[in-house]
C-alpha positions as CSV (number, residue, x, y, z in Angstrom):
1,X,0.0,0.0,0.0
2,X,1.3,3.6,-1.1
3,X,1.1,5.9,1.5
4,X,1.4,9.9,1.2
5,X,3.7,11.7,3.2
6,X,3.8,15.2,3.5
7,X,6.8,16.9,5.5
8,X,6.3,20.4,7.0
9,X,8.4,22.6,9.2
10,X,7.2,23.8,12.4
11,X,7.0,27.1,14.2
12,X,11.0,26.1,15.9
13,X,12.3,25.3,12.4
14,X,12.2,20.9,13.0
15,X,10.5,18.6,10.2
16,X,7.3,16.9,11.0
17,X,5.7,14.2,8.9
18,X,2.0,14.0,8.2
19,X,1.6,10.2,7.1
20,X,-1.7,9.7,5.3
21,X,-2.7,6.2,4.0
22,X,-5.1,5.0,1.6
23,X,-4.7,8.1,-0.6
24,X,-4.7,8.5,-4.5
25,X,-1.5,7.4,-6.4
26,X,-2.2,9.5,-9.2
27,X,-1.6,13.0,-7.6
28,X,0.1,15.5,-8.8
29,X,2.2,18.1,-7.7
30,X,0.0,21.1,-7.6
31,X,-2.5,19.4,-5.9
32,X,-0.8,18.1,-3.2
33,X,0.9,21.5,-2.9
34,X,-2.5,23.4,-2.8
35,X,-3.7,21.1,0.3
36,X,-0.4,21.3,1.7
37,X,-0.9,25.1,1.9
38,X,-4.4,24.8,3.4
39,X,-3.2,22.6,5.9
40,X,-0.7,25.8,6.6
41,X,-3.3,28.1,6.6
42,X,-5.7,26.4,8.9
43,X,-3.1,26.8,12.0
44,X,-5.4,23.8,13.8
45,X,-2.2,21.8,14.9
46,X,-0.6,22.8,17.8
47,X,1.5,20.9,20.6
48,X,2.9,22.2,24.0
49,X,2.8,26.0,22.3
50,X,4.6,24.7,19.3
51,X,2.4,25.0,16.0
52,X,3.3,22.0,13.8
53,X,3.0,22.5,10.5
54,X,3.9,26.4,9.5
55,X,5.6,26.1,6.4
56,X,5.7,23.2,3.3
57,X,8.5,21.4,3.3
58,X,8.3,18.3,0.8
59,X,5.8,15.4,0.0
60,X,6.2,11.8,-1.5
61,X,4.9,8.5,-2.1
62,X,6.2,5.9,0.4
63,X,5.5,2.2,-0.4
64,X,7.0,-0.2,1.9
65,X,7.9,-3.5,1.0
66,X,7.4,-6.7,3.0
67,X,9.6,-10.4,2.5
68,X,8.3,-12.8,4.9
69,X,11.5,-15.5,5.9
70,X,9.2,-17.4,8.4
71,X,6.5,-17.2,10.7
72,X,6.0,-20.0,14.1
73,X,2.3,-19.7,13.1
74,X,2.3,-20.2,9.5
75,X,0.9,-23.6,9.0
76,X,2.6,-25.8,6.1
């Protein structure tokens, strides 16, 4: 499953992540960027007087990849 992450800076300059799954794979660039920037504007998030996400930083498509070697309670 491809999930979309969106990386912001917060109001004391760190990176936080906003991981959201079952999303479109087909999005492009503007979009994302355009709700990105409303997700700026809205100021909603805030934590211990820090405001989380105050300026865009980057977003991507993260898929992760799983190999099983062996599980105790796979039944053969």
């Amino acid at each position: 499953m491809k999930k979309l992450q969106l990386t912001f800076k917060t109001s004391k300059g760190q990176k936080r992540n906003l991981v959201l799954n079952y999303v479109r794979d087909d999005l492009d660039t503007p979009t994302v960027r355009k709700a990105m920037d409303k997700i700026v504007a809205s100021q909603l998030f805030e934590k211990d007087g820090i405001k989380l996400y105050m300026q865009v930083s980057a977003a991507k498509y993260v898929e992760r990849t799983e190999t099983h070697l062996f599980s105790e309670d796979m039944v053969v």
